[in-house]
C-alpha positions in Angstrom: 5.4 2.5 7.7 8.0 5.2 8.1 6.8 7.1 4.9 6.0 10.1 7.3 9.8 10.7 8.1 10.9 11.2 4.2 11.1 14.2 2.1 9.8 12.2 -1.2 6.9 11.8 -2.5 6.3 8.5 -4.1 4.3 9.6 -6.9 7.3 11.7 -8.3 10.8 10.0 -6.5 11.8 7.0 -4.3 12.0 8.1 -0.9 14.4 6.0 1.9 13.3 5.1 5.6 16.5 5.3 7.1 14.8 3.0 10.3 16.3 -0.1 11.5 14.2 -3.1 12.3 14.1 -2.7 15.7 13.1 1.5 15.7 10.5 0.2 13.1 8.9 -2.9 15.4 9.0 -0.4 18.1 6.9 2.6 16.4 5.8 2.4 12.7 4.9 -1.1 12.7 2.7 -1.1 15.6 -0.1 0.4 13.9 0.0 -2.7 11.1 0.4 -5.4 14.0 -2.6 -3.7 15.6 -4.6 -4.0 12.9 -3.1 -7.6 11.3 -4.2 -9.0 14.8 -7.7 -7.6 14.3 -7.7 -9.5 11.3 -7.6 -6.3 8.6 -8.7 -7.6 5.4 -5.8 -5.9 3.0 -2.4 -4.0 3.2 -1.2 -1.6 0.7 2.4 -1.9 -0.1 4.3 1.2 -0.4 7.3 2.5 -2.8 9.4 3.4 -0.3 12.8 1.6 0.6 14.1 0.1 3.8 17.7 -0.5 3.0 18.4 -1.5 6.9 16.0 -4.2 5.9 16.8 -5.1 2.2 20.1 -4.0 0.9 19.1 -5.7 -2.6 20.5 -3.5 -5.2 19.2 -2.8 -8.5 20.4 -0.6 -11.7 17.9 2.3 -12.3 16.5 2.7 -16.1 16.2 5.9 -15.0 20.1 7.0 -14.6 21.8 3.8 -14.2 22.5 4.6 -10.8 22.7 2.0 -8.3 19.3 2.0 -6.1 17.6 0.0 -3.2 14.7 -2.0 -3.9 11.6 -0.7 -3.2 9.6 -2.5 -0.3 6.5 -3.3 -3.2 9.1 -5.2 -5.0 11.3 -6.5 -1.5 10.6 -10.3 -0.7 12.5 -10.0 2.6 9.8 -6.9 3.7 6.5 -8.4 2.4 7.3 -12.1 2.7 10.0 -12.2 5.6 8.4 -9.3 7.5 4.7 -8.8 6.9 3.5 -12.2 6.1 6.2 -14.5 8.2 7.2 -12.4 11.5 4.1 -10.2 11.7 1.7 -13.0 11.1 -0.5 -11.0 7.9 -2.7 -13.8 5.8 -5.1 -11.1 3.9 -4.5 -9.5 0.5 -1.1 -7.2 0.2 -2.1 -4.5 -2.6 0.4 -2.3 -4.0 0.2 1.4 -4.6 -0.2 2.2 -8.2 3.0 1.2 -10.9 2.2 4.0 -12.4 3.7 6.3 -9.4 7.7 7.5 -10.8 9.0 5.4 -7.6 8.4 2.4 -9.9 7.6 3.8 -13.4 10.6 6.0 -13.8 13.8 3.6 -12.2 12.0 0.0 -13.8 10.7 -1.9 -16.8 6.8 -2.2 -15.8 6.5 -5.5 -16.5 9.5 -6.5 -14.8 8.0 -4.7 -11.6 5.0 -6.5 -12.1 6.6 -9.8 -11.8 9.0 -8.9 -8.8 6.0 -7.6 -6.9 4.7 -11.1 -7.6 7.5 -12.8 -6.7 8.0 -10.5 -3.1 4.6 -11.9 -1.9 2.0 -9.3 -3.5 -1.7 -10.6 -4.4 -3.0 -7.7 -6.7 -1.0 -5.3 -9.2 -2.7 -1.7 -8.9 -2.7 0.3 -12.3 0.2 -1.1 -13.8 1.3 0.8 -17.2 0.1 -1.7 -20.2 -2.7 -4.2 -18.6 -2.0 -6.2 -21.6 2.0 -6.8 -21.3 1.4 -6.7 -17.6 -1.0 -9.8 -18.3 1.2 -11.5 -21.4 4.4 -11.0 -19.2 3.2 -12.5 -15.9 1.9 -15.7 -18.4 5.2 -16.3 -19.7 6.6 -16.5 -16.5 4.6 -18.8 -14.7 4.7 -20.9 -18.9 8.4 -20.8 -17.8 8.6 -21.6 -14.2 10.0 -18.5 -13.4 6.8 -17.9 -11.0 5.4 -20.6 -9.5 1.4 -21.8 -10.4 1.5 -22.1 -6.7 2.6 -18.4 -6.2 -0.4 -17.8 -8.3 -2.8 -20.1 -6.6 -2.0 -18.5 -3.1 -2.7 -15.0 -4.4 -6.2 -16.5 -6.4 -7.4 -18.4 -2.7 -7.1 -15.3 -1.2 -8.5 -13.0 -3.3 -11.5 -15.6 -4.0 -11.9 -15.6 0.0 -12.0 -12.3 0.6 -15.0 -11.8 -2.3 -16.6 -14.5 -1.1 -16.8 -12.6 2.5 -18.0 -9.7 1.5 -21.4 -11.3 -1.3 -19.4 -10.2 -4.3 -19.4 -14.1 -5.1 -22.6 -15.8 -5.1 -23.3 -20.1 -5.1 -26.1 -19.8 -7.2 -27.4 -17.6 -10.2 -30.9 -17.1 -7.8 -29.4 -15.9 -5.0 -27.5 -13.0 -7.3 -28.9 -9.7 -6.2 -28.5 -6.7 -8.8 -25.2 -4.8 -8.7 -27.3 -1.1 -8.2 -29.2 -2.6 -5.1 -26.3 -4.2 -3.8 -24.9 -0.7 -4.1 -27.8 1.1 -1.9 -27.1 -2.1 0.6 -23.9 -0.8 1.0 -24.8 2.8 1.8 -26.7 1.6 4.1 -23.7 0.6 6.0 -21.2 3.5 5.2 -23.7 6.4 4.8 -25.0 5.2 8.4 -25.4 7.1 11.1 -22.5 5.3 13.0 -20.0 5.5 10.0 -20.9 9.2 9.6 -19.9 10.0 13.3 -16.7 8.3 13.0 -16.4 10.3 9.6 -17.0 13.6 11.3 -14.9 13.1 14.5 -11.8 11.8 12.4 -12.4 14.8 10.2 -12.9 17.2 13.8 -9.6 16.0 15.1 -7.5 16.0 11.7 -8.3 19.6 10.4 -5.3 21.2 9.7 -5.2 25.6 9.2 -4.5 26.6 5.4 -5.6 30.4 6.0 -5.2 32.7 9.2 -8.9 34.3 8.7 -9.5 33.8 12.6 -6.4 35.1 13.8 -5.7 31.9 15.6 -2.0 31.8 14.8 0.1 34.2 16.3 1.8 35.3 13.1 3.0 38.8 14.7 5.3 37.1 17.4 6.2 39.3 20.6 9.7 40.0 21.0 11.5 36.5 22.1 9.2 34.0 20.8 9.5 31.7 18.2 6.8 29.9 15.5 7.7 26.6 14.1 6.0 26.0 11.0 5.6 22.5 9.4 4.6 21.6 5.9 
């Protein structure tokens, strides 16, 4: 939420949503209540930080400059906000660790277990699988994560499989993975998904090329074009 209002892009620099709580409960978080009280299934986490709502500091590996902590890694945002305040019991997700908002100012694997530790349920395309995996062990061998912390992402996850037939009771009921494929374009290559496909498209088209003339790029004396990129 907020990520509109920054000039970064997370795949190549940490951007800042200078937003306090209360702007943010007030516009960019009534979207995610909408759809967390129409029980949404998963919430992507993104790199982006909310120093109004997390002042945690950390030292960049980048530059060793000090830098706030990114909401994917921030307790207090996916914990304290989403989960405790605005009532979210699905899967969070993060963007991928592989984005320079994580990859260039921390250790991966250290990433990986603070996203763990803030509340997060599954690690998207962190650097090394394998130390990601080896690293996450140790800590939980350690007590440094909890088997509990573990267990609540595992229920979840289990749950939300189980919803949708990728789990099955028993080996007879298993259906083949290419016709459970065609059952599912069944769903969202049908005729009701593909009108809600074409009239988000319709209302979202934005103009790349003046071909049509339908921008009035010779202004008359005294007005003005804003342009926004």
């Amino acid at each position: 939420p907020g990520h509109g209002d920054t000039n970064v892009d997370s795949h190549i620099g940490l951007p800042q949503i200078p937003h306090n709580l209360t702007r943010l409960r007030n516009i960019e978080l009534k979207p995610f209540q909408r759809a967390i009280d129409q029980s949404i299934d998963m919430i992507m986490t993104a790199h982006v930080t909310f120093p109004s709502i997390d002042d945690t500091t950390v030292i960049s590996k980048k530059n060793g400059q000090t830098i706030a902590i990114p909401a994917t890694l921030s307790h207090k945002v996916l914990t304290g906000i989403l989960r405790e305040e605005m009532g979210f019991n699905g899967i969070i997700v993060t963007d991928a660790f592989n984005m320079k908002a994580i990859s260039d100012h921390f250790n991966n694997e250290e990433a990986v277990v603070l996203a763990i530790k803030a509340g997060v349920d599954i690690i998207l395309m962190p650097l090394n699988m394998e130390k990601a995996y080896n690293r996450v062990l140790s800590e939980v061998k350690s007590g440094n994560i909890s088997e509990e912390r573990i267990n609540e992402s595992v229920i979840r996850i289990i749950a939300l499989k189980s919803k949708y037939g990728i789990l099955y009771r028993a080996k007879k009921e298993r259906t083949s993975f290419e016709d459970r494929v065609e059952l599912a374009k069944l769903t969202v290559g049908g005729k009701e998904h593909m009108e809600i496909e074409e009239n988000i498209a319709d209302n979202s088209v934005t103009i790349l090329r003046n071909e049509e003339k339908l921008l009035p790029y010779k202004l008359k004396s005294g007005e003005n074009l804003l342009l926004i990129m």
